[in-house]
C-alpha positions as CSV (number, residue, x, y, z in Angstrom):
1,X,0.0,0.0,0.0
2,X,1.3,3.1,-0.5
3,X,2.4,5.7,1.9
4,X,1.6,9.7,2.0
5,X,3.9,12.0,1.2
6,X,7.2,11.7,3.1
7,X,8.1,15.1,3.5
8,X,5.9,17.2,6.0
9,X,2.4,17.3,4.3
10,X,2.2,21.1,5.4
11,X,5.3,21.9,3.3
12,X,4.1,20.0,0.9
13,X,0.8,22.1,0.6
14,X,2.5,25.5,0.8
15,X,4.9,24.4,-1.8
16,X,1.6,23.6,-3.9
17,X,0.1,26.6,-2.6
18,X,3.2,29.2,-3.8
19,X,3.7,27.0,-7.3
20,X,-0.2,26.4,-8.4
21,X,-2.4,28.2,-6.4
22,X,-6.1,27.1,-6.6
23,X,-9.5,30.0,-7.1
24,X,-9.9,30.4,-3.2
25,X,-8.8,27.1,-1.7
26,X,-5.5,25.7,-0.5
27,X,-4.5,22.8,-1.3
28,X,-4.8,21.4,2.5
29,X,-8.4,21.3,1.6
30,X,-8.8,18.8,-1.6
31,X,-9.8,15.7,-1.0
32,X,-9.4,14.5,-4.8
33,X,-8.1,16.2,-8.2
34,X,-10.3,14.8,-11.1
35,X,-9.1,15.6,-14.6
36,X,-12.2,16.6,-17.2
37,X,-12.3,17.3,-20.7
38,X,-15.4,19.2,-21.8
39,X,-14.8,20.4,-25.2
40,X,-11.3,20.0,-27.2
41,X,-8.9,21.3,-24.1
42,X,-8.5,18.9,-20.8
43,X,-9.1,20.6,-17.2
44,X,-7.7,19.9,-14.0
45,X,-10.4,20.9,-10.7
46,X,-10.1,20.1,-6.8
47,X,-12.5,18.9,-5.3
48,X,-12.9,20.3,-1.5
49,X,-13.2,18.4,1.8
50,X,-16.7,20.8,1.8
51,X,-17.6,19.3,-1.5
52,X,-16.9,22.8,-3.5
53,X,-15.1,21.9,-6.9
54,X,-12.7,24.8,-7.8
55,X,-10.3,25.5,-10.8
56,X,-6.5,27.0,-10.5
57,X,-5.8,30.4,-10.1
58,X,-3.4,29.5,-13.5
59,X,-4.9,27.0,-15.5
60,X,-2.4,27.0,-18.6
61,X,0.1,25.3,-16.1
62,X,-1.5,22.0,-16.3
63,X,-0.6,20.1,-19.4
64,X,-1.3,16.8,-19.2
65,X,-1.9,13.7,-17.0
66,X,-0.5,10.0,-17.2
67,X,-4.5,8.0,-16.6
68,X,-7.6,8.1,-15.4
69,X,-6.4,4.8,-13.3
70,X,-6.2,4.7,-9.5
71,X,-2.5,5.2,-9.7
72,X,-1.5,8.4,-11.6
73,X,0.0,11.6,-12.4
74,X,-0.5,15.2,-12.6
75,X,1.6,17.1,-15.5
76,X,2.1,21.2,-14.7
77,X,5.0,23.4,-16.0
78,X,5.9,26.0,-13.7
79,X,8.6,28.2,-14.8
80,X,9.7,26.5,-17.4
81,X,10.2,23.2,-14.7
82,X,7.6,20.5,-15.1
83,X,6.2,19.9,-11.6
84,X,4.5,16.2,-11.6
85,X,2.0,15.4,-8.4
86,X,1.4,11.3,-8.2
87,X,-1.8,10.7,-6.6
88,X,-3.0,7.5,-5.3
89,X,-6.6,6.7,-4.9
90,X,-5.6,4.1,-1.6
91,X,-4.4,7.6,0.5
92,X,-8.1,8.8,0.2
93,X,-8.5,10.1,3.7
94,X,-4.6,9.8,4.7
95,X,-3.0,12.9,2.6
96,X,-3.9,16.3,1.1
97,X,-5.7,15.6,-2.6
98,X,-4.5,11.7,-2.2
99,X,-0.9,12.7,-3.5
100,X,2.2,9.7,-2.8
101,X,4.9,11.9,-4.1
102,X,5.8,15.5,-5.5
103,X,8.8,16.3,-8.1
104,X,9.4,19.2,-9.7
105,X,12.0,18.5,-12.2
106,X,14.7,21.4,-13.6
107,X,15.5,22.5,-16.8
108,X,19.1,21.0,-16.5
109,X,17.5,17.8,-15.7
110,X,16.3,17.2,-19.6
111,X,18.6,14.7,-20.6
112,X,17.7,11.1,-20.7
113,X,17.2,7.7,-22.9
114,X,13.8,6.8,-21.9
115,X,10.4,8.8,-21.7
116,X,7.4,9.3,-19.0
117,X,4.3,9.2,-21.3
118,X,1.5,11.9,-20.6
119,X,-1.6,12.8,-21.9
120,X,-1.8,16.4,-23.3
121,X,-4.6,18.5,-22.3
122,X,-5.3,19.1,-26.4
123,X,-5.3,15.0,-26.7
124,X,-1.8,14.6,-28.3
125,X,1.4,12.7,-26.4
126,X,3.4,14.5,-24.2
127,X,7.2,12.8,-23.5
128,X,9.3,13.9,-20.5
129,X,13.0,11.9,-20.1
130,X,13.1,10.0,-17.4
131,X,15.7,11.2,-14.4
């Protein structure tokens, strides 16, 4: 089973907090982040512990997700670094949102043989090397 996050979970949120802000929510409050597509673009939304769904203060940072699977991850680019947030559906209840593990990657980073598969918010492939 997996675990929460192993850094401090409150560090964790203001890190998420600073990086993609949500429309008047912290992260401390989601209890699930569902991706949605309703017309040709993909969305990411929180859902709240008080059952309010809300968007991102910044919503051209998310670019893509890995599945709609129990196990997956949450593409952003944040400064020209792609931050990924792997959320587990078995951490309902235990961490912030259900997220195992955060990485933000850096620029210099870029260099590797194999690729991460994501999917775009427009539908097409996105590749990130893997570290």
């Amino acid at each position: 089973m997996p675990q929460p996050l192993k850094q401090d979970s409150l560090d964790a949120v203001t890190l998420l907090d600073d990086l993609i802000p949500l429309r008047e929510a912290s992260h401390t409050d989601v209890v699930e982040y569902s991706v949605e597509v309703p017309f040709c673009y993909a969305e990411c939304y929180a859902l709240l512990q008080d059952g309010r769904k809300v968007g991102f203060m910044e919503p051209r940072k998310f670019i893509g997700w890995s599945s709609h699977k129990p196990s997956r991850t949450l593409l952003f680019r944040v400064n020209g670094a792609h931050l990924e947030l792997d959320v587990e559906d078995e951490l309902a209840g235990q961490a912030p949102g259900k997220i195992h593990n955060i990485t933000l990657e850096a620029m210099a980073l870029r260099c590797a043989d194999t690729m991460r598969k994501f999917i775009g918010i427009d539908g097409e492939l996105v590749l990130l090397p893997t570290t």
